[in-house]
ROLO-675999 format. One record per residue: x, y, z of N, C-alpha, C, O in turn. Coordinates in nm, 3 decimals. Layout:
N
    n_xx    n_yy    n_zz   ca_xx   ca_yy   ca_zz    c_xx    c_yy    c_zz    o_xx    o_yy    o_zz
       X       Y       Z       X       Y       Z       X       Y       Z       X       Y       Z
...
//
This chain:
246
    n_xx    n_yy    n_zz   ca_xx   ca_yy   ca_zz    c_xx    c_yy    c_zz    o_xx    o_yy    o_zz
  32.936  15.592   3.602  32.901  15.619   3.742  32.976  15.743   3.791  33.095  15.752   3.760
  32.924  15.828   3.855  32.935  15.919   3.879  33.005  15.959   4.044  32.916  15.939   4.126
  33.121  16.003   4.107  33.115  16.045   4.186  33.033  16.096   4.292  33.002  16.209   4.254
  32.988  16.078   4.391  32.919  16.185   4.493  32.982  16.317   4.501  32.920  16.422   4.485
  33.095  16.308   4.524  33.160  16.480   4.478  33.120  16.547   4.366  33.073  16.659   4.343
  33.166  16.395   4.266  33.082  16.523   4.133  32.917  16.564   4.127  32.865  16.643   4.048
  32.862  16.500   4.215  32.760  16.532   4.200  32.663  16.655   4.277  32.559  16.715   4.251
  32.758  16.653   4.380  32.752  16.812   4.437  32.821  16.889   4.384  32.783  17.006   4.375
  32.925  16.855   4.338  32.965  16.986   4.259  32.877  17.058   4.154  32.831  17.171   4.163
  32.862  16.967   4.048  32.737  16.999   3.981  32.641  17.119   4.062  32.644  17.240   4.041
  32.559  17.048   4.156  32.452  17.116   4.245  32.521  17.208   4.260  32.460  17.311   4.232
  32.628  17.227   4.295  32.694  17.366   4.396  32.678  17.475   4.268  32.660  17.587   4.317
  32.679  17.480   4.121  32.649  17.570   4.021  32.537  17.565   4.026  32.505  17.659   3.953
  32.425  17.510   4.070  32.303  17.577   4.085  32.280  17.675   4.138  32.316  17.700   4.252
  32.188  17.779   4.036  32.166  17.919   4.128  31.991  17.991   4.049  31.942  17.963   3.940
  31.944  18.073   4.141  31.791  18.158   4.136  31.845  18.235   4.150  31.903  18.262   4.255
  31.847  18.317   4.020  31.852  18.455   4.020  31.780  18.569   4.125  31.664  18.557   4.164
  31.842  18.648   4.151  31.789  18.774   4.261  31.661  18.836   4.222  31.582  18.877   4.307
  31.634  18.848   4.064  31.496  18.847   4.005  31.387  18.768   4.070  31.297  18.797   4.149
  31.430  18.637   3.998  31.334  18.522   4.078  31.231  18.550   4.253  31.116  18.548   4.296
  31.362  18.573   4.295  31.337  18.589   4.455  31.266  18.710   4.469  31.185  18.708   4.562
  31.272  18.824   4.401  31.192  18.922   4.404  31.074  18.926   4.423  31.012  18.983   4.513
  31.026  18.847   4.311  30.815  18.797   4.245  30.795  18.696   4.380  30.693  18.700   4.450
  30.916  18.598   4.407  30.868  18.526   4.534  30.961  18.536   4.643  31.037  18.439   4.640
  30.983  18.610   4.733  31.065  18.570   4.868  31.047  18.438   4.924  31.147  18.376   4.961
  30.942  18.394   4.935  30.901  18.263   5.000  30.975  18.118   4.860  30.998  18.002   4.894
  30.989  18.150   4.772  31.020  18.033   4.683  31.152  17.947   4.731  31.247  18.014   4.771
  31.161  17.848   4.729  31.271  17.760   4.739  31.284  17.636   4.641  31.194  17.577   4.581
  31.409  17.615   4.641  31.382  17.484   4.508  31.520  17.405   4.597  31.617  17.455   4.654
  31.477  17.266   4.579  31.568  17.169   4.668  31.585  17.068   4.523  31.498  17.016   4.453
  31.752  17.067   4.512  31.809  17.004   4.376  31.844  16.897   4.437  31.918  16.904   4.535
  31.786  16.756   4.379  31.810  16.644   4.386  31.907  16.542   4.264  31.847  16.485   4.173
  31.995  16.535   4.272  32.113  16.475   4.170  32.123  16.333   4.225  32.148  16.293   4.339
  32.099  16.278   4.127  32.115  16.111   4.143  32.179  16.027   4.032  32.152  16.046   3.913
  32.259  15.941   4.073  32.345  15.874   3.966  32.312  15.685   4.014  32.258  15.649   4.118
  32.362  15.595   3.904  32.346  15.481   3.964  32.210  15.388   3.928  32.194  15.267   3.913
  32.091  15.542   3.919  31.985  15.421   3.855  31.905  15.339   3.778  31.824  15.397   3.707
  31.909  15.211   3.775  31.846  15.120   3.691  31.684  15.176   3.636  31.579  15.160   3.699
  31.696  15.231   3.529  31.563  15.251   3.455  31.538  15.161   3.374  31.605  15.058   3.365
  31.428  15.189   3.296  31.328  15.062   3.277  31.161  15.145   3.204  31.120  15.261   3.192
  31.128  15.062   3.184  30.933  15.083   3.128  30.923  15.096   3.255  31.016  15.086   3.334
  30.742  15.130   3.295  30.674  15.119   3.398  30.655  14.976   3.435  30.634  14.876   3.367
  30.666  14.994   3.555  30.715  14.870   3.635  30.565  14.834   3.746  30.485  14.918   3.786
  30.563  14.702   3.770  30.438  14.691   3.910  30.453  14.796   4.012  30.360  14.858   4.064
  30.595  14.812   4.039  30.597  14.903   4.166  30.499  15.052   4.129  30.391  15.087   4.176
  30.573  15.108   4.042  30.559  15.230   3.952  30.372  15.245   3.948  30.305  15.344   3.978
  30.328  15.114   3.903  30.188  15.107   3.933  30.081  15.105   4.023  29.962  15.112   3.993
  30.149  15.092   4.179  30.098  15.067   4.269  30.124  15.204   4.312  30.031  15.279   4.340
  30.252  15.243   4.317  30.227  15.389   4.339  30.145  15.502   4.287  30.074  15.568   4.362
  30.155  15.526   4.156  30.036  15.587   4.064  29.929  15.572   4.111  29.859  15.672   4.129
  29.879  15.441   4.148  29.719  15.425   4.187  29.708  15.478   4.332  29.598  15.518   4.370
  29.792  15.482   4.398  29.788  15.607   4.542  29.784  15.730   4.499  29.718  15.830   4.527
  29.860  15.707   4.434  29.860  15.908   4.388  29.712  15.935   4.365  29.642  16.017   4.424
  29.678  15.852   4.271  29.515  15.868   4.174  29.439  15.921   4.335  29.421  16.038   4.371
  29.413  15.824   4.392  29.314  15.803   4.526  29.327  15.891   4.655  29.244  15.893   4.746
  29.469  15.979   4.648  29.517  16.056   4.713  29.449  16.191   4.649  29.381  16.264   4.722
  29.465  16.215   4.539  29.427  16.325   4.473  29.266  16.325   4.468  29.199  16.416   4.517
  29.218  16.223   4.407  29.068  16.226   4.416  29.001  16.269   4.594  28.891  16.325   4.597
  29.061  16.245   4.703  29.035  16.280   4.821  29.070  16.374   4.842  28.996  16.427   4.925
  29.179  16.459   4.803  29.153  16.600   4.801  29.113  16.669   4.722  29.153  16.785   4.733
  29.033  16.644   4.621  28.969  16.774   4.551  28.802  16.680   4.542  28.737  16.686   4.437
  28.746  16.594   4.669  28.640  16.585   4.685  28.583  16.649   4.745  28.469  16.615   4.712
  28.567  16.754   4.845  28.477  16.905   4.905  28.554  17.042   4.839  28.515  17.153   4.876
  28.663  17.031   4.741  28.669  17.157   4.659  28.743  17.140   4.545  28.800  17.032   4.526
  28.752  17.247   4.450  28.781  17.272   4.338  28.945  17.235   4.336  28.988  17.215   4.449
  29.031  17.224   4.245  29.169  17.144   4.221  29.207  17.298   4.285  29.241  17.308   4.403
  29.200  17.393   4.213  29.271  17.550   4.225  29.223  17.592   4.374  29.282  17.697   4.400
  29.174  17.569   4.438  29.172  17.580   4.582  29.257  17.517   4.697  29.265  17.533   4.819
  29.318  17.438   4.602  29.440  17.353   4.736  29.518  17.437   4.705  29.535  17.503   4.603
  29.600  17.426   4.866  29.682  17.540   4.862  29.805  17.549   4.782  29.821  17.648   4.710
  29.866  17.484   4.786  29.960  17.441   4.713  29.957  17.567   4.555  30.013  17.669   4.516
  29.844  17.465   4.509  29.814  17.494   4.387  29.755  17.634   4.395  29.745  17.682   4.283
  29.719  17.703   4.478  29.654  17.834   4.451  29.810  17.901   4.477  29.834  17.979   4.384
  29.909  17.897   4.561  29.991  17.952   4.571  30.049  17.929   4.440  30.058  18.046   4.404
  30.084  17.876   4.364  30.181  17.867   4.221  30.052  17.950   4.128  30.106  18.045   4.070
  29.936  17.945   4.104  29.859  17.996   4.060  29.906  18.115   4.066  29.950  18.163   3.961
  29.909  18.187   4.180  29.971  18.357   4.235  30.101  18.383   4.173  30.138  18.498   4.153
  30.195  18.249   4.130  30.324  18.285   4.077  30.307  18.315   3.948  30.374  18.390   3.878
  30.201  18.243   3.917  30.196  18.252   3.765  30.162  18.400   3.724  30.200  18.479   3.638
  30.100  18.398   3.796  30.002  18.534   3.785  30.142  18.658   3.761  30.162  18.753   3.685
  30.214  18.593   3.871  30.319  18.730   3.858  30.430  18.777   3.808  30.497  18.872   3.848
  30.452  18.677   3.684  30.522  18.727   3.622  30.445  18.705   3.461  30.500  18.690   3.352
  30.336  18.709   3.486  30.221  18.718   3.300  30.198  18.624   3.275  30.173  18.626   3.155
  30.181  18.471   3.334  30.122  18.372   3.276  29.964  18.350   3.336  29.904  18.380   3.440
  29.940  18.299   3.240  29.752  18.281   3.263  29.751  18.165   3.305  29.770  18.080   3.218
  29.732  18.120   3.433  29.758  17.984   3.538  29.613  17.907   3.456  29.604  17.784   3.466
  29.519  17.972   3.386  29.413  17.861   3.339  29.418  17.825   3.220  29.334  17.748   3.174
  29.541  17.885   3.132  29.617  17.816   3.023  29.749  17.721   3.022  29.769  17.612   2.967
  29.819  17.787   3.090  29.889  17.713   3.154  29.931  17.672   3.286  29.985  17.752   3.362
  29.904  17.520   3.325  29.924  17.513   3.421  30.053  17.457   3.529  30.143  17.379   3.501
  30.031  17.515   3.639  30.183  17.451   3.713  30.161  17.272   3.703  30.055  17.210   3.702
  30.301  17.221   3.696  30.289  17.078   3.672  30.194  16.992   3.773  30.135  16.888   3.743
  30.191  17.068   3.914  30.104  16.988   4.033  29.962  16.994   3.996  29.875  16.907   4.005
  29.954  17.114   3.955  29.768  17.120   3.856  29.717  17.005   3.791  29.622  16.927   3.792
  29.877  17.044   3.708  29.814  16.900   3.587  29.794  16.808   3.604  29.721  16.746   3.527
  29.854  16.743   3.728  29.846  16.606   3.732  29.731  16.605   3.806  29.635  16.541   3.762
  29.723  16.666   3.912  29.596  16.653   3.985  29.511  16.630   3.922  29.443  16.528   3.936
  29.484  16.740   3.817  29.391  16.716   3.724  29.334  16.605   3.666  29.216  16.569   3.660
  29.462  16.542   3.612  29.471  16.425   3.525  29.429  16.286   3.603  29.382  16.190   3.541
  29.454  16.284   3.761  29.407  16.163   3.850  29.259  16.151   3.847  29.219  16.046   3.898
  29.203  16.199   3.819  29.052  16.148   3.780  29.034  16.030   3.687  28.968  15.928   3.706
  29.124  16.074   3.557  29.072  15.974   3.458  29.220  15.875   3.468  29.241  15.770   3.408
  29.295  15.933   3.546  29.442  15.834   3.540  29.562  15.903   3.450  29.595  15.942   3.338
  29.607  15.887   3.608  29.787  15.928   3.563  29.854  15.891   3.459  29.844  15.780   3.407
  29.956  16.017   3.407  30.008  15.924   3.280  30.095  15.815   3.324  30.135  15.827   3.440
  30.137  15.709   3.260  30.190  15.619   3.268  30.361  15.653   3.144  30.370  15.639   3.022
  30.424  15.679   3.204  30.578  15.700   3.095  30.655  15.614   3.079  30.675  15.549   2.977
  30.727  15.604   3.225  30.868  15.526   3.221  30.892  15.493   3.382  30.817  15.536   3.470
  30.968  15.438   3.398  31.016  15.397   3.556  31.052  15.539   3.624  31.040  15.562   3.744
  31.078  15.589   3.572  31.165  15.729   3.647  31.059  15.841   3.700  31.040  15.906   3.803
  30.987  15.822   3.540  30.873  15.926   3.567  30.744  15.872   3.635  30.690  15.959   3.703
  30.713  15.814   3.635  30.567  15.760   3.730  30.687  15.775   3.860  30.685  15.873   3.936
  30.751  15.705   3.867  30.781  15.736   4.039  30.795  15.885   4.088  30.812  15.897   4.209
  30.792  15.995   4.015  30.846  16.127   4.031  30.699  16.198   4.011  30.674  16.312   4.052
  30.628  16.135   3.958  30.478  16.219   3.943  30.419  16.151   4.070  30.401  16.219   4.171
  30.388  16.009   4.068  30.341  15.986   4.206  30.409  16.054   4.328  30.336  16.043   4.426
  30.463  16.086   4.340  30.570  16.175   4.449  30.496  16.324   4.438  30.417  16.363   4.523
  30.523  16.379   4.356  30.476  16.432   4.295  30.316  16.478   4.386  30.332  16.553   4.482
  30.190  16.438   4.357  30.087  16.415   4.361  30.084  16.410   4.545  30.052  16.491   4.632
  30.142  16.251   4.545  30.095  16.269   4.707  30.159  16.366   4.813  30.112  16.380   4.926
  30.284  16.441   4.760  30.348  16.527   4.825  30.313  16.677   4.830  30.348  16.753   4.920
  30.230  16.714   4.708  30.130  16.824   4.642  30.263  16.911   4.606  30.247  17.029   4.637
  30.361  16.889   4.561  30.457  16.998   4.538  30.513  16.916   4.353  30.541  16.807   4.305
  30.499  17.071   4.312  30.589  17.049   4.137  30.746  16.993   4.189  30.808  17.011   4.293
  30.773  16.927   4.081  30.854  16.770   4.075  30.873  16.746   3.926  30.804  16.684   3.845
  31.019  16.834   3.910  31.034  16.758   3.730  31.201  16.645   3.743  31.299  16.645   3.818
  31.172  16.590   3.665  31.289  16.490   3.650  31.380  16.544   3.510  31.320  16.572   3.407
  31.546  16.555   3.522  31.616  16.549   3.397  31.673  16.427   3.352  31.654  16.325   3.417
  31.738  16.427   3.250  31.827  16.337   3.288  31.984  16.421   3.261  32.009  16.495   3.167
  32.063  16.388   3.359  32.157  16.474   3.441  32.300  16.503   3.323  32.394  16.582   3.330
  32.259  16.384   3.202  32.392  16.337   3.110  32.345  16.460   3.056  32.438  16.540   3.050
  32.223  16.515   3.007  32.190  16.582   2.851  32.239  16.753   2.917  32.257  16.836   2.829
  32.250  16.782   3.006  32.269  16.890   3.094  32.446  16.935   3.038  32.549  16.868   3.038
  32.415  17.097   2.991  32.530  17.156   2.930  32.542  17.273   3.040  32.476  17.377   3.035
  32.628  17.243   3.135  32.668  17.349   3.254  32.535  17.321   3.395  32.469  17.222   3.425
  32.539  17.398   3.427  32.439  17.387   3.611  32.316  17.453   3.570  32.317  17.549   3.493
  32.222  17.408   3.614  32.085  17.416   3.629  32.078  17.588   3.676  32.177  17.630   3.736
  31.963  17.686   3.647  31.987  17.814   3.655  31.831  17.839   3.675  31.769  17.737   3.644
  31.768  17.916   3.707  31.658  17.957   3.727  31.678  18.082   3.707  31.758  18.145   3.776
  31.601  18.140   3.600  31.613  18.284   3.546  31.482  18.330   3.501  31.392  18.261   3.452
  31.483  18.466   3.526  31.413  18.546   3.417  31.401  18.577   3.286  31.464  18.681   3.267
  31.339  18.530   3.164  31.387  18.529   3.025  31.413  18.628   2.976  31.342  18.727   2.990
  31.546  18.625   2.890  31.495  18.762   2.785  31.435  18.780   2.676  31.430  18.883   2.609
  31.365  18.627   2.648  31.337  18.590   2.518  31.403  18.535   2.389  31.352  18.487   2.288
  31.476  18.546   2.410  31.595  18.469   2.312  31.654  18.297   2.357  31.730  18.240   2.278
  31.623  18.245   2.452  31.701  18.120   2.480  31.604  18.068   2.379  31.505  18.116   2.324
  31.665  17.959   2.374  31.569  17.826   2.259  31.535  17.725   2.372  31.598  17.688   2.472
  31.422  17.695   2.325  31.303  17.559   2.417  31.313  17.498   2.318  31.297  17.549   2.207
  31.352  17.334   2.344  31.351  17.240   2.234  31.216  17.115   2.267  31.220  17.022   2.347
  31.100  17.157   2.169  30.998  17.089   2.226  30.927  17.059   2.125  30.998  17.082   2.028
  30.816  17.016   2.085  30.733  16.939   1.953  30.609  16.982   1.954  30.552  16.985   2.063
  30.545  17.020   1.847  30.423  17.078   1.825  30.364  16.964   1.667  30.426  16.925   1.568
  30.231  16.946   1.710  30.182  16.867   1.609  30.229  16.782   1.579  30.194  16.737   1.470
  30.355  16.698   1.667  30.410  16.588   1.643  30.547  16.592   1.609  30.618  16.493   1.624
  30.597  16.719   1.555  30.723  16.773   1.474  30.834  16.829   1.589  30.774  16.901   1.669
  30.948  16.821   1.615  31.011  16.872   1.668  31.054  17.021   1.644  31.121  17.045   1.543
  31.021  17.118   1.728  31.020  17.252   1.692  31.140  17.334   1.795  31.195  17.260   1.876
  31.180  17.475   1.796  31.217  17.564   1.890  31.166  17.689   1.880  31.171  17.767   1.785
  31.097  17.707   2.038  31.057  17.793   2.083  31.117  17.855   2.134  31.230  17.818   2.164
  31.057  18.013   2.178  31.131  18.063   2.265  30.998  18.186   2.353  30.892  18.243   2.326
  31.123  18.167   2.494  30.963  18.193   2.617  30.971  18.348   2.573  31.037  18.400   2.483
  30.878  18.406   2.668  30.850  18.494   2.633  30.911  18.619   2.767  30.895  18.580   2.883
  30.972  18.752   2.746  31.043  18.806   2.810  31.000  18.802   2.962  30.884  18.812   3.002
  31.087  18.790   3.023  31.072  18.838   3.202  30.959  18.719   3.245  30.892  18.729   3.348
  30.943  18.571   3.125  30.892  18.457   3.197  31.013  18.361   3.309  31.135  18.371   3.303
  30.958  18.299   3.377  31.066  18.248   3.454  31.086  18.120   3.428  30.988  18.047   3.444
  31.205  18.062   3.384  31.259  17.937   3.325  31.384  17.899   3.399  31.471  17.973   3.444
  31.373  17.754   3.402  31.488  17.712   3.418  31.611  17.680   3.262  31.587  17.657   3.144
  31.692  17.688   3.311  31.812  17.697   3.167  31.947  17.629   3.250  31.976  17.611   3.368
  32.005  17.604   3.130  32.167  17.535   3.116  32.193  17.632   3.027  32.126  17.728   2.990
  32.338  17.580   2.985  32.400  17.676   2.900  32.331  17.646   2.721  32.314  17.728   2.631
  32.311  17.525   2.724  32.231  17.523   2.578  32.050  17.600   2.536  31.989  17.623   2.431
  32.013  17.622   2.711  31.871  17.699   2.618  31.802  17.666   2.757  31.868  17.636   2.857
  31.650  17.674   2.754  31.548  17.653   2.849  31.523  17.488   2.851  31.511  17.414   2.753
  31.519  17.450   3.009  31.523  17.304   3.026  31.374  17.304   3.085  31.317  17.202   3.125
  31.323  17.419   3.085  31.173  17.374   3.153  31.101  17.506   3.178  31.132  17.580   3.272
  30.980  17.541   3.070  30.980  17.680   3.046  30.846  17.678   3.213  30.809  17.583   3.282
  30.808  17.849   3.221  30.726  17.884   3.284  30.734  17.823   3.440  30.633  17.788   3.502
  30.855  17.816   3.487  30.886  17.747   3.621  30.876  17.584   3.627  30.969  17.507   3.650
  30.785  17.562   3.610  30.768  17.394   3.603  30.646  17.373   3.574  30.563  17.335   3.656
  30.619  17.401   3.419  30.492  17.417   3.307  30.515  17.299   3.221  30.439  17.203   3.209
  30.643  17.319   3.155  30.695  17.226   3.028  30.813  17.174   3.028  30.897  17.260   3.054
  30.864  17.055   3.008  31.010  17.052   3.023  31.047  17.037   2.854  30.967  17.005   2.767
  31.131  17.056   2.843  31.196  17.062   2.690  31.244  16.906   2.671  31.318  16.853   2.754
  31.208  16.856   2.588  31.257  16.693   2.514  31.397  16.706   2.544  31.410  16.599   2.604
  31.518  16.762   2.546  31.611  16.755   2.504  31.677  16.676   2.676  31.771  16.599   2.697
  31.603  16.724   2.745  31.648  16.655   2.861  31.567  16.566   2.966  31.592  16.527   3.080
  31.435  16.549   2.859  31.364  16.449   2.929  31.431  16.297   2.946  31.503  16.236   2.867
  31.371  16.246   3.107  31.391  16.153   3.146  31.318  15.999   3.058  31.200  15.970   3.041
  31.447  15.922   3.017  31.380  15.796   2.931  31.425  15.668   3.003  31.467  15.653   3.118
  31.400  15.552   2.876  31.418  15.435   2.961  31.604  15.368   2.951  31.650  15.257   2.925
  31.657  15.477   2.979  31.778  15.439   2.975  31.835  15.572   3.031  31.933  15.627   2.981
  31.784  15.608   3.111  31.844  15.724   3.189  31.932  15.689   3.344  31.857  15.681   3.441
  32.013  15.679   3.359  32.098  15.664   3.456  32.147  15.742   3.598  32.187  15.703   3.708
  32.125  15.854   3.546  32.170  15.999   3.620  32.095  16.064   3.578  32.065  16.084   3.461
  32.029  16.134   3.728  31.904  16.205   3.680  31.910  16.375   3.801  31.966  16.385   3.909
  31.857  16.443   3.751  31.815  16.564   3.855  31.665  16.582   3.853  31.585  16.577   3.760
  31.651  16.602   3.970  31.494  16.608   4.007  31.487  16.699   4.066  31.584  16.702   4.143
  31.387  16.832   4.084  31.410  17.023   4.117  31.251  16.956   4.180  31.174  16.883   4.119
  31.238  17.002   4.299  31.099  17.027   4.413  31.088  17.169   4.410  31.189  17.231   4.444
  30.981  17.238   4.375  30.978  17.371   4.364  30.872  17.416   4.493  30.768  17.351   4.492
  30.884  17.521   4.604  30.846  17.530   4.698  30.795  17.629   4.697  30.862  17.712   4.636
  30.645  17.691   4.761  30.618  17.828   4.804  30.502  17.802   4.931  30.424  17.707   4.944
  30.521  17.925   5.020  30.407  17.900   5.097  30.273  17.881   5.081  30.222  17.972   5.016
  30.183  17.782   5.124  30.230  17.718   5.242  30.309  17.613   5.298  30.289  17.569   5.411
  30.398  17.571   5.222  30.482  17.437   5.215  30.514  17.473   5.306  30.496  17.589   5.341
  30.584  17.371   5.386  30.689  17.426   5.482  30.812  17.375   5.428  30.815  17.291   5.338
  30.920  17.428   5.485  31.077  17.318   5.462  31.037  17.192   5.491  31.077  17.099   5.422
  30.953  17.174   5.595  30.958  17.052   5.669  30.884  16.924   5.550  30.917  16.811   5.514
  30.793  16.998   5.524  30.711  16.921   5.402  30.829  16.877   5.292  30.852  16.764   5.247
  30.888  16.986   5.267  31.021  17.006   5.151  31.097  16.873   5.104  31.115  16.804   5.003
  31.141  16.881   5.291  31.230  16.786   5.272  31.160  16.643   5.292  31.216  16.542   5.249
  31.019  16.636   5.366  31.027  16.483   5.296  31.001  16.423   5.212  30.999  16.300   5.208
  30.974  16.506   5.117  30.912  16.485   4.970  31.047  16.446   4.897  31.061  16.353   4.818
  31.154  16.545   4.943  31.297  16.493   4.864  31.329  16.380   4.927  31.394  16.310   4.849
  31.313  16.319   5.051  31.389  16.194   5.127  31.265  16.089   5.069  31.276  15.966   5.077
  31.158  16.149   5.018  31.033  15.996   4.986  31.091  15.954   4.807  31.107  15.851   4.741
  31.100  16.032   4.797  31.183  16.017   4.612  31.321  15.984   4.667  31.351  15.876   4.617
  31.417  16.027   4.745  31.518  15.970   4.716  31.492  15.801   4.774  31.542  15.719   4.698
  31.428  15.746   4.884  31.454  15.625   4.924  31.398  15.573   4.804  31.448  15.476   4.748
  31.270  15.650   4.752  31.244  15.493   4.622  31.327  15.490   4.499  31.324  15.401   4.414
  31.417  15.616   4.497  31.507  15.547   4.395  31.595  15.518   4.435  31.647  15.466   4.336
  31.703  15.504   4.557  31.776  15.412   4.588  31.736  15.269   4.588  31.816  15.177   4.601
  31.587  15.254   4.569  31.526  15.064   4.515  31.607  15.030   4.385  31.655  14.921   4.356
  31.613  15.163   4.302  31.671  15.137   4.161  31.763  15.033   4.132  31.751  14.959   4.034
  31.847  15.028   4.206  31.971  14.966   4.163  32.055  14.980   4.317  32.012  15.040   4.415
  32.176  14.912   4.307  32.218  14.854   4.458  32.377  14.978   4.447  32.483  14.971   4.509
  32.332  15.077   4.347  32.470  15.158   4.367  32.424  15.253   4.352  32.496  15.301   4.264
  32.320  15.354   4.383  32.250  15.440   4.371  32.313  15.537   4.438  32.338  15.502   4.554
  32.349  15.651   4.410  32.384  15.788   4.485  32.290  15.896   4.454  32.215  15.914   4.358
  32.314  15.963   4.560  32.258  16.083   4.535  32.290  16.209   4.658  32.307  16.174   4.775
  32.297  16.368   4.615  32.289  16.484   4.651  32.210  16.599   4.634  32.151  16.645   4.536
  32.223  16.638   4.754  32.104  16.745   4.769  32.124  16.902   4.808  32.212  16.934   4.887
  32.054  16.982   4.759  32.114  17.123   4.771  31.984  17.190   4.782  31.931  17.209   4.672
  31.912  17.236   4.896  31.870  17.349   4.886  31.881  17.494   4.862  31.971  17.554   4.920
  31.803  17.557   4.784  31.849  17.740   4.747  31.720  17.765   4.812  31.618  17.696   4.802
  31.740  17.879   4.885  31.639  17.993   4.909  31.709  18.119   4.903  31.826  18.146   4.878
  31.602  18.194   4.932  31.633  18.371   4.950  31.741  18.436   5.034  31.821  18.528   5.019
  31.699  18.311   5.171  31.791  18.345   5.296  31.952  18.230   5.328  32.058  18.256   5.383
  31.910  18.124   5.274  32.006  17.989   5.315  32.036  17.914   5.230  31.950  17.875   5.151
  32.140  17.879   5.223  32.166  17.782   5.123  32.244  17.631   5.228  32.336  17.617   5.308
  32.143  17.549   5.165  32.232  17.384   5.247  32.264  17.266   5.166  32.190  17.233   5.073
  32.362  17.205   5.195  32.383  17.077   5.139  32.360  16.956   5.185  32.345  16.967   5.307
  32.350  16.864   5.158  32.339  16.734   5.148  32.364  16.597   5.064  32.288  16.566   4.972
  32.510  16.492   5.112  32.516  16.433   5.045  32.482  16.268   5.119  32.459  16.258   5.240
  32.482  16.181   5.051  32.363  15.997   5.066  32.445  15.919   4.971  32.416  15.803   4.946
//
């Protein structure tokens, strides 16, 4: 169990490079650090939520196309701007949207609650788990050389992104290439994950206001986790930086 101090401290080494902010002035990312909770398989709760998400999503992309919500057309534009092809790869809120037609994936306790969040909040939403993490969470521009630890054809492989793509990294390599495209195995969330970080990635038209209740709707349902649940919060932007500790 983890301190609340330590767990802003942690956050407080979070940083977006001056690059980053360049391609987007409007971007913000609000770091959610949580210690304390009881994971597990997918759970009834976990299920009842998912099936909102599903029915939430199917109602908004019933009078238009998925890439027309705003949300999603704005990360579309990110992609665009630093060389990724948004209809090869897509931002994580795409995918899922996508995927609520035929049904959400189903993972683990941690992750269905973080995709349903996810979904009905319309903002990208990745989960770590906070133990596998070598130094503070970083949002950078690549130079091509970090290692992505991820699996192809079933095999565990390392990749590596491709220059001036934008990734998040620790000190061991890329924790989640193309902004919030892929997360790397090495720090995916399982059923014995305890301490976790969860990154809300923001651009207009979000507002802060949206921001933050997307981080306070994920943090109350995982304070359900377990009866010792902590957690801290750190927004980064261009202009402000704030804290928050629960």
């Amino acid at each position: 169990m983890r301190k609340p101090g330590l767990l802003q401290e942690f956050l407080d080494g979070g940083r977006v490079d001056a690059a980053v902010f360049a391609l987007r002035p409007d971007y913000r990312a609000l770091l959610l650090a949580v210690d304390g909770l009881v994971p597990g398989p997918s759970d009834p709760a976990g299920e009842e939520l998912l099936r909102a998400a599903e029915s939430a999503a199917r109602a908004l992309v019933s009078d238009r196309p998925v890439e027309q919500l705003p949300h999603v057309a704005a990360w579309r534009e990110a992609y665009q701007g630093f060389g990724a092809k948004p209809n090869r790869t897509r931002n994580s809120l795409e995918a899922l949207v996508r995927r609520a037609a035929s049904g959400l994936p189903r993972v683990n306790r941690l992750t269905d609650l973080y995709n349903a969040v996810s979904v009905l909040h319309q903002i990208p939403l990745g989960g770590e788990d906070l133990t596998r993490y070598s130094g503070a969470p970083r949002l950078v521009c690549a130079t091509g050389e970090e290692p992505f630890d991820t699996a192809a054809a079933g095999a565990a492989v390392i990749e590596h992104p491709e220059p001036g793509e934008v990734v998040w990294c620790d000190d061991a390599g890329v924790t989640c290439r193309r902004w919030n495209w892929r997360q790397a195995r090495r720090t995916q969330l399982g059923e014995h994950t305890t301490s976790a970080l969860f990154i809300l990635d923001a651009l207009e038209p979000l507002t802060d206001a949206a921001l933050h209740a997307a981080a306070e709707d994920l943090t109350v349902r995982l304070t359900r986790l377990g009866p010792d649940v902590r957690a801290a919060r750190r927004l980064i932007s261009a202009g402000t930086i704030s804290d928050e500790g629960h």
